[in-house]
C-alpha positions in Angstrom: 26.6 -22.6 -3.8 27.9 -24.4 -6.9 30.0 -22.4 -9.3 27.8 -22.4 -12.2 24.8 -20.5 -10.6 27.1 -17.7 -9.4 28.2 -17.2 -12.6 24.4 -17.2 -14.2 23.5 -14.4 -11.4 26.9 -12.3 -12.3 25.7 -12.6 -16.4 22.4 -11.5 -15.4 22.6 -8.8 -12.8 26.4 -8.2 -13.3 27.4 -4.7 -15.5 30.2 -7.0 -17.5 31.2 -10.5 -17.2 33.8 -10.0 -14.4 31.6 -7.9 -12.0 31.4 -9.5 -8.3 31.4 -6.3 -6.4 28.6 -4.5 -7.5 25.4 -4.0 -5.3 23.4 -5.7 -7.9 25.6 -8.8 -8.2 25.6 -9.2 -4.2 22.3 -8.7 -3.9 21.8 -11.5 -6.2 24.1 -13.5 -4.4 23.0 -13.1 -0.8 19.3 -14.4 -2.1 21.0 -17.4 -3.9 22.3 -17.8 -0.4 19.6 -17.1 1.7 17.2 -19.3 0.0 19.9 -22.5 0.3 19.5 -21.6 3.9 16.1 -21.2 4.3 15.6 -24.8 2.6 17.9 -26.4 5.0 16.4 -24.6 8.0 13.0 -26.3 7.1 14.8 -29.9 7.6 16.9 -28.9 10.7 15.1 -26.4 12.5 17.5 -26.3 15.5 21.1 -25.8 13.3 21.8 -22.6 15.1 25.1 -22.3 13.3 22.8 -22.0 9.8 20.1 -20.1 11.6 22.5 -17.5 12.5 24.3 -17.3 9.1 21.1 -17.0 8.1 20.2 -14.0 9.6 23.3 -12.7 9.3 23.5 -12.8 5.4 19.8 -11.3 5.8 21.2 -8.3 7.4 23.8 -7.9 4.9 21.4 -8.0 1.9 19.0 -5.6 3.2 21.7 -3.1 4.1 23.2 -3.6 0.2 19.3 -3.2 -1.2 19.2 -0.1 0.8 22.5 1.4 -0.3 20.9 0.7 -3.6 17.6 2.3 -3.4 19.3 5.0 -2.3 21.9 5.4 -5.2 19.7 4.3 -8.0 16.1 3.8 -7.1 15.6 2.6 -11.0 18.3 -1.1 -10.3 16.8 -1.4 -7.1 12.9 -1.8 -8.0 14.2 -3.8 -10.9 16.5 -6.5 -9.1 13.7 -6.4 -6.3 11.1 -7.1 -8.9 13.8 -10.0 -10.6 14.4 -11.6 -7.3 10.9 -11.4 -5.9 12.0 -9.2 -3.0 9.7 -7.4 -1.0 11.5 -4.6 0.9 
């Protein structure tokens, strides 16, 4: 992932310029991620090293959306809606 878009999603979902860590943020950055993935799945369907990262990172981002909708059910319907998330 190039710099540049990591810092759009931080200014976007982030709660000040500096924020990494919150769910928000990683949520954010996992679908950056994920969709990277998925593109490069479609060209080399049997890259089991990027399929398993793949479902890996997955995993991760649907265990931070839960921690989220749990916490504050208001961020999480609005950074599903942003990201076009259906959980």
């Amino acid at each position: 992932m190039q710099r540049g878009s990591a810092t759009r999603l931080i200014k976007r979902f982030g709660r000040h310029k500096t924020d990494t860590g919150s769910p928000e943020v990683q949520i954010a950055v996992f679908t950056k991620r994920i969709n990277n993935l998925a593109r490069h799945l479609k060209e080399h369907p049997k890259d089991f090293n990027v399929k398993r990262s793949f479902y890996i990172l997955i995993g991760k981002r649907n265990r931070m959306l839960k921690y989220l909708r749990r916490t504050n059910f208001e961020k999480y319907v609005d950074v599903a809606e942003k990201l076009k998330i259906r959980h």
